[in-house]
Residue frames as qw, qx, qy, qz and C-alpha x, y, z in Angstrom:
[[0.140, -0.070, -0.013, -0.988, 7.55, 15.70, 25.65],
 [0.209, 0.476, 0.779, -0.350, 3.88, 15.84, 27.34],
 [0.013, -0.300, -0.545, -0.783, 0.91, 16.83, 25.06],
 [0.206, 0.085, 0.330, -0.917, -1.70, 18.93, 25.89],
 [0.157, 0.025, -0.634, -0.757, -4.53, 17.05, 23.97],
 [0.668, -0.189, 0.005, -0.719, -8.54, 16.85, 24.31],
 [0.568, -0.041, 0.782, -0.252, -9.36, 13.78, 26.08],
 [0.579, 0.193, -0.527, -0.592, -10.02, 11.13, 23.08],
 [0.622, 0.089, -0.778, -0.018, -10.81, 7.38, 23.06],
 [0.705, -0.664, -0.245, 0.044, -12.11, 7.32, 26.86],
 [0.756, -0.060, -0.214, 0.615, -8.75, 8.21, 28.18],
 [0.342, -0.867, -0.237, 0.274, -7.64, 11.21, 30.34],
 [0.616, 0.686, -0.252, 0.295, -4.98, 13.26, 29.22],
 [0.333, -0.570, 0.749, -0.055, -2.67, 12.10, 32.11],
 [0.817, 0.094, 0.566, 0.060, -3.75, 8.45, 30.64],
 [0.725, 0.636, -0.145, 0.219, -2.75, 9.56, 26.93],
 [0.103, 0.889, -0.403, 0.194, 0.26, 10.87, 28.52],
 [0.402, -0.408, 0.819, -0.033, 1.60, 7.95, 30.42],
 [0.864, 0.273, 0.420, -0.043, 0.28, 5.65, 27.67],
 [0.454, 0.837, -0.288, 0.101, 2.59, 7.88, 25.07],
 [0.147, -0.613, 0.776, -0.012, 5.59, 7.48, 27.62],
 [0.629, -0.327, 0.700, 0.080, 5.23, 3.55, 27.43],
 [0.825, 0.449, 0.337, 0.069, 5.12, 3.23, 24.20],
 [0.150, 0.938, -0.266, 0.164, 8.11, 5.82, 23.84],
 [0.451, -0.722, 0.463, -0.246, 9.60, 3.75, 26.15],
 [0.781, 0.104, 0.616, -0.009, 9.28, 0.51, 25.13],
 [0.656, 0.733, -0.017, 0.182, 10.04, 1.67, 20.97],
 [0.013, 0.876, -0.461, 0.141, 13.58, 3.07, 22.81],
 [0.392, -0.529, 0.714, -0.238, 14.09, 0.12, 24.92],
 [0.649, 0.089, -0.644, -0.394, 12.36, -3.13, 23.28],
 [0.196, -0.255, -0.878, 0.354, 11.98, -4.77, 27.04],
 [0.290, -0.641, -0.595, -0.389, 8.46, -4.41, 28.66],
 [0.069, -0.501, 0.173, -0.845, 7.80, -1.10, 30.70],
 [0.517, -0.435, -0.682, 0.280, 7.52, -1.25, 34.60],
 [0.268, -0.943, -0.167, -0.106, 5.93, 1.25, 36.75],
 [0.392, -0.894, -0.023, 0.214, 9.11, 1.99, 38.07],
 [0.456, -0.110, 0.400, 0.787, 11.16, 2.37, 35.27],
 [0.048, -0.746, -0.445, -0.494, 7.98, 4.74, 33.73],
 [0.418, -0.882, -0.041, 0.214, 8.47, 6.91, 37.28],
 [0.506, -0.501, 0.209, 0.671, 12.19, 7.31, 36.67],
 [0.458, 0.349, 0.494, 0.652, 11.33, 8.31, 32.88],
 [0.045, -0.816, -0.457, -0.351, 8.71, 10.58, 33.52],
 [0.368, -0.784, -0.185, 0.465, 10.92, 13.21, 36.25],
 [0.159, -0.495, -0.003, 0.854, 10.70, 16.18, 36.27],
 [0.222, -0.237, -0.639, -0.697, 7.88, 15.76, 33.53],
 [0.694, -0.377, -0.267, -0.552, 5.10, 14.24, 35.62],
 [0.102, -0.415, 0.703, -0.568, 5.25, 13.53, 39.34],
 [0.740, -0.316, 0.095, -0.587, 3.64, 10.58, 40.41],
 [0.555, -0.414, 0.719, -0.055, 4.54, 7.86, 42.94],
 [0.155, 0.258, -0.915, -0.267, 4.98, 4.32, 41.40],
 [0.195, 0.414, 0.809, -0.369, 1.86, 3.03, 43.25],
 [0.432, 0.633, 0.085, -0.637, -0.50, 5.50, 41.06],
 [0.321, 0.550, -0.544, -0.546, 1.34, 4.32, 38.16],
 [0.101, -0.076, 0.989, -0.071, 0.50, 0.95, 38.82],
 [0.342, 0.506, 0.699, -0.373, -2.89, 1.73, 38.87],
 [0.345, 0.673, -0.090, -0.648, -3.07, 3.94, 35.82],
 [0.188, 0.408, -0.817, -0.362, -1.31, 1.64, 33.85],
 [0.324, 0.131, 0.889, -0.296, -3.86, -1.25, 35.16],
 [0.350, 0.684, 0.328, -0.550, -6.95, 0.83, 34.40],
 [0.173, 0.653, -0.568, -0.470, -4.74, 1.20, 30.63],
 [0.082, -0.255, 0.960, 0.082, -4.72, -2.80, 30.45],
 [0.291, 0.392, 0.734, -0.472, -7.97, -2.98, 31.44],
 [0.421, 0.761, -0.010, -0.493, -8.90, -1.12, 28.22],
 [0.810, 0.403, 0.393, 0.166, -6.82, -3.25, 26.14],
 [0.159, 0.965, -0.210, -0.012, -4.26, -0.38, 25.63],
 [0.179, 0.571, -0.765, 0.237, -1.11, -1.93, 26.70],
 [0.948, -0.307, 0.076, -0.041, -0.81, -6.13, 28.43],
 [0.444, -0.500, 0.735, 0.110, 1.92, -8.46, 30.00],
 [0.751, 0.417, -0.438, -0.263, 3.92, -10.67, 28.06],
 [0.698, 0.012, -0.709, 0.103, 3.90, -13.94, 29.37],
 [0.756, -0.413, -0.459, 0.216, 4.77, -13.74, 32.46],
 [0.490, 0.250, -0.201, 0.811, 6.74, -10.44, 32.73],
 [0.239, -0.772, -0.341, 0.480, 5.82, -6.98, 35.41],
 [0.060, 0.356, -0.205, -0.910, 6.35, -4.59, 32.77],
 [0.556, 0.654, 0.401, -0.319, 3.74, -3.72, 29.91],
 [0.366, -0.140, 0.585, 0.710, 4.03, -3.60, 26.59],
 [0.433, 0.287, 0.209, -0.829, 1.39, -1.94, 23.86],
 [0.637, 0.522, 0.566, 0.033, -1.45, -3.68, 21.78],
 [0.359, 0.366, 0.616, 0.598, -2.22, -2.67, 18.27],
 [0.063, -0.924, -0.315, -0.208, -5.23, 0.12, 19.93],
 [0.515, -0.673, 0.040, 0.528, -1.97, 1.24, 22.24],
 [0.529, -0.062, 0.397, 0.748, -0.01, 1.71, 19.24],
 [0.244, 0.547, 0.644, 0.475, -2.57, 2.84, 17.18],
 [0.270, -0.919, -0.288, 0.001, -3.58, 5.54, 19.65],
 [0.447, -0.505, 0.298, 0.675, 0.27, 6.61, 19.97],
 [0.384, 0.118, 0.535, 0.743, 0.28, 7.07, 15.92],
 [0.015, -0.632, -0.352, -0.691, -2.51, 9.18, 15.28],
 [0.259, -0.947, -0.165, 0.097, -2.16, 11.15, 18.19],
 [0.598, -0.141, 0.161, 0.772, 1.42, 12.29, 17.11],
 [0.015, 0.923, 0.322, -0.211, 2.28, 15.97, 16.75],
 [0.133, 0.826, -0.450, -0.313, 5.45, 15.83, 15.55],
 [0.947, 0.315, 0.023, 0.059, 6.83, 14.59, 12.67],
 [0.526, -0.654, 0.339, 0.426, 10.73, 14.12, 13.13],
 [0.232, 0.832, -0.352, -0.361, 13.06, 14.97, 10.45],
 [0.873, 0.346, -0.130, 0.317, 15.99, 13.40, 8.35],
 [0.642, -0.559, 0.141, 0.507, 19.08, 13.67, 8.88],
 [0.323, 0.729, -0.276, -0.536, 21.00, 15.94, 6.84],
 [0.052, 0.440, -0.823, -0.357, 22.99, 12.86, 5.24],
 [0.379, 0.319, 0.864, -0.085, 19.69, 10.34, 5.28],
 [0.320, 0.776, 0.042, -0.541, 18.24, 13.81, 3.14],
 [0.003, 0.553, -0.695, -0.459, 21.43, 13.02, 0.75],
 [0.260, 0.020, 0.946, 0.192, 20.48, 9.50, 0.05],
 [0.464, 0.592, 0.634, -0.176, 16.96, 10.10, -0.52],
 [0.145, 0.734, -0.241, -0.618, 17.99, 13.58, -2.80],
 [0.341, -0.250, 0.807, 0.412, 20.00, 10.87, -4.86],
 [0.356, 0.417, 0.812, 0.201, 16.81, 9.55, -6.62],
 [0.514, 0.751, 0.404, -0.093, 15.78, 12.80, -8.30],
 [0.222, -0.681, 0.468, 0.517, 18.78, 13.18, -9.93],
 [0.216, -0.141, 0.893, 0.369, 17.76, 10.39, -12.10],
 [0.606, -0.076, -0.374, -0.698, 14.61, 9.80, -14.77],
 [0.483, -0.363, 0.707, -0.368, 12.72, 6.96, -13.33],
 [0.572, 0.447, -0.631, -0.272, 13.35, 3.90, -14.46],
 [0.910, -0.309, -0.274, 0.017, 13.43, 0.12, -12.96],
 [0.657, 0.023, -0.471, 0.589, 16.62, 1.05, -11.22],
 [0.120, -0.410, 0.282, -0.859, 15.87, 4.57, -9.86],
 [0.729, -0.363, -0.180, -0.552, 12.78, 2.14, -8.35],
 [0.860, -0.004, -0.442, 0.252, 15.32, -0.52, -7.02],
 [0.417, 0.189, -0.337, 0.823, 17.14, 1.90, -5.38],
 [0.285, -0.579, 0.111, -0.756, 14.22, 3.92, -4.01],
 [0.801, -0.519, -0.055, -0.294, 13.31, 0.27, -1.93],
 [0.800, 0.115, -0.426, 0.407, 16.93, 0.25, -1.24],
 [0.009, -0.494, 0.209, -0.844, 16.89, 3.48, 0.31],
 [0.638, -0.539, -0.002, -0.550, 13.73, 2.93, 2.24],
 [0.903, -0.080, -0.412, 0.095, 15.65, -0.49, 3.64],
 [0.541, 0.072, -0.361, 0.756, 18.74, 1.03, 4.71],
 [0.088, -0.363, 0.215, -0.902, 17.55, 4.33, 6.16],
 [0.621, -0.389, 0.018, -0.680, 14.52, 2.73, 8.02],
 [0.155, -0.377, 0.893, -0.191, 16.29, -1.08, 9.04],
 [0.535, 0.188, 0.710, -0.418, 13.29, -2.76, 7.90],
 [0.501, 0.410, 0.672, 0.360, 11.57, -4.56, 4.48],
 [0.305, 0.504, -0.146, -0.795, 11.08, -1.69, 1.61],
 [0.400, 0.462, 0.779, -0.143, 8.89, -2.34, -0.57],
 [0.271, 0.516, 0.042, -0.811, 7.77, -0.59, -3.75],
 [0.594, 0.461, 0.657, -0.062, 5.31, -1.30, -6.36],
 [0.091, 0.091, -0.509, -0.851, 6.11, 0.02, -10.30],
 [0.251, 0.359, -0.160, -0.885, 3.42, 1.74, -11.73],
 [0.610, 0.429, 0.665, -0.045, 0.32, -0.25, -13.52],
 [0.061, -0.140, 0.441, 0.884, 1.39, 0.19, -17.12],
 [0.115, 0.702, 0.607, 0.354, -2.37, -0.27, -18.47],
 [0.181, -0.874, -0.307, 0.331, -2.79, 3.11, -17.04],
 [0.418, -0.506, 0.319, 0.684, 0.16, 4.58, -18.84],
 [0.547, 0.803, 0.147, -0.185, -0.61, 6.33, -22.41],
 [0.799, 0.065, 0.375, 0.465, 1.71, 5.46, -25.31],
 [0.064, 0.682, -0.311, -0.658, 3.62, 8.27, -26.70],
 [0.485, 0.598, -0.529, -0.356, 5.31, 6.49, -29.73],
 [0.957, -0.025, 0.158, -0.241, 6.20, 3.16, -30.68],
 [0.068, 0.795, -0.536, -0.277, 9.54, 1.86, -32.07],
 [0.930, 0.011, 0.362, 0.061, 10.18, -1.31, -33.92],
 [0.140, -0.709, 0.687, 0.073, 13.99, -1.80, -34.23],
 [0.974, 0.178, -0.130, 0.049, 15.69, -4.93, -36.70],
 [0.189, -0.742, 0.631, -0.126, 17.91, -6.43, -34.68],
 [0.482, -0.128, 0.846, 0.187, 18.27, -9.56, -36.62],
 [0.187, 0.074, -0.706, -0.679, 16.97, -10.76, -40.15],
 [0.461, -0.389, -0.645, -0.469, 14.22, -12.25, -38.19],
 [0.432, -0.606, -0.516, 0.423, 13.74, -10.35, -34.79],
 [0.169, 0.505, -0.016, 0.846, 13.04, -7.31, -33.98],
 [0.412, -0.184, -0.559, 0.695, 12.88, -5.24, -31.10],
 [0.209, -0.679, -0.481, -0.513, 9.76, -3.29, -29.66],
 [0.325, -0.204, -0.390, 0.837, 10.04, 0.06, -27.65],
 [0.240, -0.775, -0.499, -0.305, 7.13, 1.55, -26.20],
 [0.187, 0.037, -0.307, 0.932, 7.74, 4.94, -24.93],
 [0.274, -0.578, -0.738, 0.215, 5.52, 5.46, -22.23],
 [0.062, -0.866, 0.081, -0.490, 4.49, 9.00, -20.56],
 [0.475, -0.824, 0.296, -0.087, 6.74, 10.46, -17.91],
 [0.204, 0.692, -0.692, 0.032, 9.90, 9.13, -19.74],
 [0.789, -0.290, 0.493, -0.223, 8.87, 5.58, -19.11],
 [0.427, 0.494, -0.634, -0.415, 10.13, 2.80, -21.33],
 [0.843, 0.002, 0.516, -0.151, 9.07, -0.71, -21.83],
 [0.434, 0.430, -0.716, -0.338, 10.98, -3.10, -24.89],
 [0.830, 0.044, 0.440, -0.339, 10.19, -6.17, -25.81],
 [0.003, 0.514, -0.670, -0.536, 11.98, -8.70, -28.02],
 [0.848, 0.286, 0.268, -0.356, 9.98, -10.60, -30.92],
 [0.239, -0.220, 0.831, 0.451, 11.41, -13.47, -33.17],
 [0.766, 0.262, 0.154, -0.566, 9.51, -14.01, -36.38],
 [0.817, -0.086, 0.559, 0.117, 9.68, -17.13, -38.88],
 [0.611, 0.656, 0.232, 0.378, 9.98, -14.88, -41.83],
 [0.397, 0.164, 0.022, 0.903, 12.95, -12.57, -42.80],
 [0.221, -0.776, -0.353, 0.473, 11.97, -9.12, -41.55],
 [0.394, 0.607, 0.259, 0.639, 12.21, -6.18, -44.63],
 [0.189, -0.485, -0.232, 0.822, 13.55, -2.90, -42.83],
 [0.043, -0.138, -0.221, -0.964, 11.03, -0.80, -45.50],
 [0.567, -0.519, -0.503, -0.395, 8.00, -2.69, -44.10],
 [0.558, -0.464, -0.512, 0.459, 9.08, -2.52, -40.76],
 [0.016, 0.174, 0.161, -0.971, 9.43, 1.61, -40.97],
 [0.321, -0.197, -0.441, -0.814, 5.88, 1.64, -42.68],
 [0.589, -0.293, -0.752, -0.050, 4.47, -0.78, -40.42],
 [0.408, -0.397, -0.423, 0.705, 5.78, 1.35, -37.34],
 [0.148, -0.122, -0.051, -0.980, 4.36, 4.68, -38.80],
 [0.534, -0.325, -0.659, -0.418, 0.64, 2.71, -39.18],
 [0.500, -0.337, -0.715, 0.355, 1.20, 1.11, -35.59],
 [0.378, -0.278, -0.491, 0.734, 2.00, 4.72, -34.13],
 [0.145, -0.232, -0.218, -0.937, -0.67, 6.47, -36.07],
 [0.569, -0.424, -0.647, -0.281, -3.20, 3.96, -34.49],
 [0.726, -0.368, -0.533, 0.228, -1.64, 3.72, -31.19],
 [0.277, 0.102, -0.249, 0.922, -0.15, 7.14, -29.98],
 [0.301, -0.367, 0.122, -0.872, -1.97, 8.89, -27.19],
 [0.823, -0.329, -0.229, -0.404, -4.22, 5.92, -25.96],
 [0.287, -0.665, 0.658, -0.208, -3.72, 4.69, -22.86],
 [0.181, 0.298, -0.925, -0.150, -2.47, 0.77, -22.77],
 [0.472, 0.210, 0.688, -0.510, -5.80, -0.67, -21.07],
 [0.425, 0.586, -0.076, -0.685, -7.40, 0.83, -24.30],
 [0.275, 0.647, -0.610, -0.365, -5.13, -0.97, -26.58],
 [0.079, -0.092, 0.992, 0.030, -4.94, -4.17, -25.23],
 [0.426, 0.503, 0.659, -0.362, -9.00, -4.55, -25.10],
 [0.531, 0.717, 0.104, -0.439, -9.39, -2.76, -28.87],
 [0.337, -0.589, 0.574, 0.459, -6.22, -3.93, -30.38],
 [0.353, 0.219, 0.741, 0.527, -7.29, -6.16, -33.36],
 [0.128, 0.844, 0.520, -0.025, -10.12, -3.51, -34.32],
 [0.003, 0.868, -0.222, -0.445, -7.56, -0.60, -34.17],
 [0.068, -0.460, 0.672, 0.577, -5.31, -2.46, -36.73],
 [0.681, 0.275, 0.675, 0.074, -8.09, -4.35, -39.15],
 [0.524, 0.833, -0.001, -0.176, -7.75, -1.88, -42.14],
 [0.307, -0.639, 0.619, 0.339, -3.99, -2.84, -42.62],
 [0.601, 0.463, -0.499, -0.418, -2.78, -3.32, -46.19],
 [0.977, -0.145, 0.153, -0.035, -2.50, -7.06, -46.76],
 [0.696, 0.457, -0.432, 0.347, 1.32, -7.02, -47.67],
 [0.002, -0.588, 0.548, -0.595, 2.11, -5.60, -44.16],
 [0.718, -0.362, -0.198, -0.561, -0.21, -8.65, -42.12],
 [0.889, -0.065, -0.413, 0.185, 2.09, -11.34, -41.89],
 [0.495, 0.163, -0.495, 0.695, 4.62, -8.71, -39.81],
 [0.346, -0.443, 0.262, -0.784, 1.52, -7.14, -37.99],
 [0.855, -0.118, -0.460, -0.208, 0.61, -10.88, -37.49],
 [0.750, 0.011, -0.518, 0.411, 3.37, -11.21, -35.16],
 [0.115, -0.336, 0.245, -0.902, 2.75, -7.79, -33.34],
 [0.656, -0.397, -0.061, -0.639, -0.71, -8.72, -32.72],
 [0.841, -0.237, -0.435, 0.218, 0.16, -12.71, -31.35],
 [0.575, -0.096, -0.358, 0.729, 2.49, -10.93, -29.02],
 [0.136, -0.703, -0.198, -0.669, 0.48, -8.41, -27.99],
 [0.660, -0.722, -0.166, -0.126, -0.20, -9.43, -24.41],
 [0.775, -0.336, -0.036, 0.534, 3.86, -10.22, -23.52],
 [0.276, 0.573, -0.006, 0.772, 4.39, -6.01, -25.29],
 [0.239, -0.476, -0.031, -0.846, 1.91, -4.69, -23.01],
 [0.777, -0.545, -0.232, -0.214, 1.62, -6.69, -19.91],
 [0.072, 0.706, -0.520, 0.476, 3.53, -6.54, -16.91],
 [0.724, -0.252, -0.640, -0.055, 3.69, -9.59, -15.12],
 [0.521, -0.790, -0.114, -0.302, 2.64, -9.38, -11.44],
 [0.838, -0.359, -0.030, 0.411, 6.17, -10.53, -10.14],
 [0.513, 0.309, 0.094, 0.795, 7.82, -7.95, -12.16],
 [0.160, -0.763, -0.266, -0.567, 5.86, -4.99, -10.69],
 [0.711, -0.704, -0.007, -0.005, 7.01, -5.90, -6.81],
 [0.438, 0.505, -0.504, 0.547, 10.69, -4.92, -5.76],
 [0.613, -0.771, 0.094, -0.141, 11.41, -5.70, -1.96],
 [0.515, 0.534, -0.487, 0.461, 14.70, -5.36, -0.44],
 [0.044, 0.391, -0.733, 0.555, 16.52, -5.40, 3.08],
 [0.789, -0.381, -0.341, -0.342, 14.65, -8.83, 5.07],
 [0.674, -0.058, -0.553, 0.486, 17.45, -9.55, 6.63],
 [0.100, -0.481, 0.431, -0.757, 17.25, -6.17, 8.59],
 [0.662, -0.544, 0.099, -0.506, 14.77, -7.68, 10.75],
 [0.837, -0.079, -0.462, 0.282, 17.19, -10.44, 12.20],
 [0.226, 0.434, -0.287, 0.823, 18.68, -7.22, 14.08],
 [0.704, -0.359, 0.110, -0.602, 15.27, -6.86, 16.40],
 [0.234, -0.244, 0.868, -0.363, 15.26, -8.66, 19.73],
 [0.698, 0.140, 0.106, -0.694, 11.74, -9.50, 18.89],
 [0.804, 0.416, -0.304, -0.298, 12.72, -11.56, 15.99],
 [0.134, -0.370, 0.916, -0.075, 15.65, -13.74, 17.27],
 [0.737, 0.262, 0.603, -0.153, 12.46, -16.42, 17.05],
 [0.220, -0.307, 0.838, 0.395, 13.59, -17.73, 13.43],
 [0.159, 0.482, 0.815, 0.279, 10.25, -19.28, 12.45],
 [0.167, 0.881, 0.250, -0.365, 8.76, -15.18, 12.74],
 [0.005, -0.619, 0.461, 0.636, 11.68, -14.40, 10.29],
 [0.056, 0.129, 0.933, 0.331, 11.20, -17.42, 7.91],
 [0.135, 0.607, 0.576, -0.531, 7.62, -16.04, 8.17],
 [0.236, 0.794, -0.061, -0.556, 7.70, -12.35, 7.10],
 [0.052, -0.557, 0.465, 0.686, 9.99, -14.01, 4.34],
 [0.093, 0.492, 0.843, 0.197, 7.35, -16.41, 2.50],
 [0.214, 0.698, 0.404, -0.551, 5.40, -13.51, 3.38],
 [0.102, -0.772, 0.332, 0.532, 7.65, -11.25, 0.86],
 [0.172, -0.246, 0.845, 0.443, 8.31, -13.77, -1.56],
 [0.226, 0.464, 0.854, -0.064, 4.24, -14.14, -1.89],
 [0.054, 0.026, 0.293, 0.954, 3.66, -11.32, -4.64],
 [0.230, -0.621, -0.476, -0.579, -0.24, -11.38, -5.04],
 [0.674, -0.322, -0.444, 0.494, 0.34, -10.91, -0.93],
 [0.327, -0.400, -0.102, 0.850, 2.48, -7.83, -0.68],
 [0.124, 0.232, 0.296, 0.918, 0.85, -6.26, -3.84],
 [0.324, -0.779, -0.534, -0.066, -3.15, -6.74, -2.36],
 [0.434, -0.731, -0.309, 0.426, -1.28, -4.82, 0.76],
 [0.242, -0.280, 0.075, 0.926, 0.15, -2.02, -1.27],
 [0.261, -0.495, -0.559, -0.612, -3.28, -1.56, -3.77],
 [0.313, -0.654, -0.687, 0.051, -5.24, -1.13, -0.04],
 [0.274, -0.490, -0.190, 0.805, -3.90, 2.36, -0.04],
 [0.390, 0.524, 0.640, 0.404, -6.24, 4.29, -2.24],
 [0.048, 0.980, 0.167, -0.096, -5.62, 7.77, -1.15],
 [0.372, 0.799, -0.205, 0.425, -2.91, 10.55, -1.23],
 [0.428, -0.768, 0.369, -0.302, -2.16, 10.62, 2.72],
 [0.459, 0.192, -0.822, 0.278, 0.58, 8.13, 3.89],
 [0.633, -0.470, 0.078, -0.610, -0.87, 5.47, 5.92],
 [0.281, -0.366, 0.810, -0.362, 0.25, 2.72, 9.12],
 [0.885, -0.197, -0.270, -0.325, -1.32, -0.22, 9.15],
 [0.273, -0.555, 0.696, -0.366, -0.68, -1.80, 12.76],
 [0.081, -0.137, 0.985, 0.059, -0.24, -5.47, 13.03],
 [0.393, 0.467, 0.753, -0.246, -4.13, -6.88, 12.81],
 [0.444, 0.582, 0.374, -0.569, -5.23, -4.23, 11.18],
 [0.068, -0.223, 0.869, 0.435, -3.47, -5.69, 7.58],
 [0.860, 0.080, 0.138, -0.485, -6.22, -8.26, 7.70],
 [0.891, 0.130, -0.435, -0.011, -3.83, -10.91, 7.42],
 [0.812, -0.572, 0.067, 0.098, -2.74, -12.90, 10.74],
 [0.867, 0.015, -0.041, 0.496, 0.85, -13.09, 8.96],
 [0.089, 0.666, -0.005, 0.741, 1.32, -9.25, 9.42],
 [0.571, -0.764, -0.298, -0.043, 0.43, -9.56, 13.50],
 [0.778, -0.279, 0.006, 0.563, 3.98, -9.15, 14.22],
 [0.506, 0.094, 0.341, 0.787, 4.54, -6.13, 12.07],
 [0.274, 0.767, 0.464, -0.349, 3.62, -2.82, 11.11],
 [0.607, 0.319, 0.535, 0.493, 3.46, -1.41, 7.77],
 [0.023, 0.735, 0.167, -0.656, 3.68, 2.05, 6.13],
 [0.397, 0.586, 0.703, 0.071, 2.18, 2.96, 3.31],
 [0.191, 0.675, 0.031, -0.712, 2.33, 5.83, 0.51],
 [0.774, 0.467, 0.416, 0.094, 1.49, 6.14, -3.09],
 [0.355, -0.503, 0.367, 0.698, 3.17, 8.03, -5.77],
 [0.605, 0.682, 0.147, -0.385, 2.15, 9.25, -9.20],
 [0.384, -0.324, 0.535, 0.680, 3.64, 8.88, -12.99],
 [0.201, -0.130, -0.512, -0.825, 2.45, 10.72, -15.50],
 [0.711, -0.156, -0.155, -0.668, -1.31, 8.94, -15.61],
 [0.745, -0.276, -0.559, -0.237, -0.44, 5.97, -13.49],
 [0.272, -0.810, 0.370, -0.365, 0.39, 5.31, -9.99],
 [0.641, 0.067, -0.688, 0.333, 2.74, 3.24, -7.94],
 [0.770, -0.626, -0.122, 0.002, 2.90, 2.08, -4.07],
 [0.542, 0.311, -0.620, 0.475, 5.84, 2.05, -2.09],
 [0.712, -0.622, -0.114, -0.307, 6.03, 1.01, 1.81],
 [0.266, 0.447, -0.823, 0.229, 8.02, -0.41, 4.21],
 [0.851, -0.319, -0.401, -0.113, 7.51, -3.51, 7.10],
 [0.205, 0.449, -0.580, 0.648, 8.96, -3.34, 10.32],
 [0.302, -0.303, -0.788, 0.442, 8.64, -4.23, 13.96],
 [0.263, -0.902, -0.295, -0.176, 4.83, -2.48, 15.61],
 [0.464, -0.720, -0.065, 0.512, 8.07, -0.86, 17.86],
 [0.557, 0.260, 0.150, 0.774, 9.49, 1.02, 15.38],
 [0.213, -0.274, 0.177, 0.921, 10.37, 5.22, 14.82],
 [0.379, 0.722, 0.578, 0.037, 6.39, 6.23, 13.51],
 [0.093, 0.885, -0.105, -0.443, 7.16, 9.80, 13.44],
 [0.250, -0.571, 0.596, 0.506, 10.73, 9.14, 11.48],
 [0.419, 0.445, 0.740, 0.281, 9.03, 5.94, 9.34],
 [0.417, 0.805, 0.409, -0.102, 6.51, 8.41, 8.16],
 [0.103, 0.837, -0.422, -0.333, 8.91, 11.60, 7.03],
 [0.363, -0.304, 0.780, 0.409, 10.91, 8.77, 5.35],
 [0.285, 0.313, 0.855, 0.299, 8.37, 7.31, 3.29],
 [0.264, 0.765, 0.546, -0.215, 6.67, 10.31, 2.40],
 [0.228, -0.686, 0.523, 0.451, 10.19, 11.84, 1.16],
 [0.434, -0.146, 0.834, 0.307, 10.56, 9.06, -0.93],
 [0.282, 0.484, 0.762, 0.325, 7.24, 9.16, -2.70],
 [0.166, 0.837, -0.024, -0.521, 7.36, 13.25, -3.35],
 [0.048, 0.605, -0.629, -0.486, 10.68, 12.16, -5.47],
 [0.402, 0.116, 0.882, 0.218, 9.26, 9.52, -6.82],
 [0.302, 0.571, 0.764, 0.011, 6.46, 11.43, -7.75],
 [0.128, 0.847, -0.088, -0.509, 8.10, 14.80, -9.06],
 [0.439, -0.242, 0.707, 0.498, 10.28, 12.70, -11.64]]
């Protein structure tokens, strides 16, 4: 379908229009677009000889919109081609009714580290390409209640109910026997101190919220407080979930081995993938086309991008795929995903 749209970016609107078809063309087909496979696309859309298209498409190159690989007579687009193809889109394509089904699946459930496993399992399978989703910074998260559970004579077993039906546990061994009447007194104190604040709070005020504690209860808040950071921290590997790399062995592109062995060091390089899911700081789902990442190991790839709320904190979730991929579809996918993520 031809668009009708205001001339943008220098470019005519017969040049957006035959710059749309090769990148339409060339996301359908994955080989590089020749004037005279662009003529046979464009009939009975837009008449014009192959010779014109040669020249339009030049004048297109010439601008850094679309170049030859290697040695080939067809075109293929840059990063400003692409980029100009995504935000000049006008329609956003649907789900399918049964790709609807899968995604539906996840608000059936509270959310929880699996409903999150499963949302970047979804985004893998329905989109053939890396999913990606970031859990929720707990400092941001406000402590309902506390629980401290004796689940040995000298362990016991801290649950920190979060807002929005989160949970976090933690098991603690101590060297002294563990009295289940000081451990229910100890857990009223904890949850008179600590309910409502959010976990940032806690960890930065923590000995100061508990210094008035009787001295019979010290030695078992002694072991709360030493273990304070491994209740209430989330370590930065635990917070990243990425699933389906292998899809991209499926893309002609990739058949090159060292670009797959690549993306997967990439993936495997948590402070990496999380920098690139923190660099979304609004509401709007957003592309980032190979360069524009800001890291050279992304050139090959483009990335999509949305956030997602809980309660008071938020999470990322994205996916990675060939620059040829399904924008329109990518987007409706990942923005699907992080409504239900964020209605839970």
């Amino acid at each position: 379908m031809l668009h009708n749209l205001k001339s943008t970016n220098n470019l005519s609107l017969r040049e957006q229009d035959i710059l749309r078809s090769i990148v339409n063309l060339y996301i359908l087909k994955a080989v590089p677009v020749g004037s005279r496979k662009l003529s046979k696309y464009l009939e009975g859309q837009l008449e014009l000889s192959a010779a014109t298209l040669r020249n339009i498409m030049s004048d297109l190159e010439e601008m850094d919109y679309i170049n030859h690989p290697h040695t080939s007579a067809g075109r293929v687009p840059t990063d400003k081609g692409y980029r100009f193809y995504v935000d000049s889109l006008t329609e956003i394509e649907n789900l399918s009714s049964q790709e609807l089904e899968f995604v539906k699946k996840l608000s059936e459930s509270e959310l929880s580290g699996n409903v999150l496993k499963q949302a970047g399992s979804i985004l893998a399978l329905l989109s053939q390409s890396i999913g990606l989703v970031r859990i929720p910074h707990l400092q941001n998260l406000i402590v309902e209640k506390v629980h401290l559970i004796n689940i040995a004579s000298n362990r016991i077993l801290v649950v920190l109910a979060l807002d929005s039906n989160i949970i976090r546990h933690v098991s603690l061994e101590s060297e002294l026997e563990v009295d289940i009447k000081d451990l229910d007194n100890i857990t009223h104190y904890i949850n008179e101190r600590l309910s409502g604040k959010r976990l940032s709070f806690i960890q930065d005020n923590f000995n100061e919220m508990m210094s008035d504690i009787a001295s019979d209860y010290k030695p078992l808040l002694r072991l709360f407080v030493d273990s304070v950071d491994k209740i209430f921290h989330l370590h930065k590997e635990d917070r990243i979930i990425t699933t389906g790399t292998q899809n991209l062995l499926k893309y002609p592109e990739f058949e090159d081995l060292k670009k797959v062995q690549s993306i997967i060091e990439l993936v495997e390089n948590k402070d990496l993938v999380i920098h690139l899911l923190d660099s979304n700081n609004d509401s709007n789902t957003k592309v980032l086309i190979g360069s524009e990442s800001g890291n050279e190991a992304f050139n090959d790839y483009s990335v999509v991008l949305s956030n997602y709320s809980v309660g008071s904190a938020t999470g990322s979730i994205g996916l990675i795929g060939p620059k040829r991929m399904n924008y329109s579809k990518m987007l409706t996918l990942v923005k699907s995903v992080s409504n239900i993520l964020g209605s839970e």
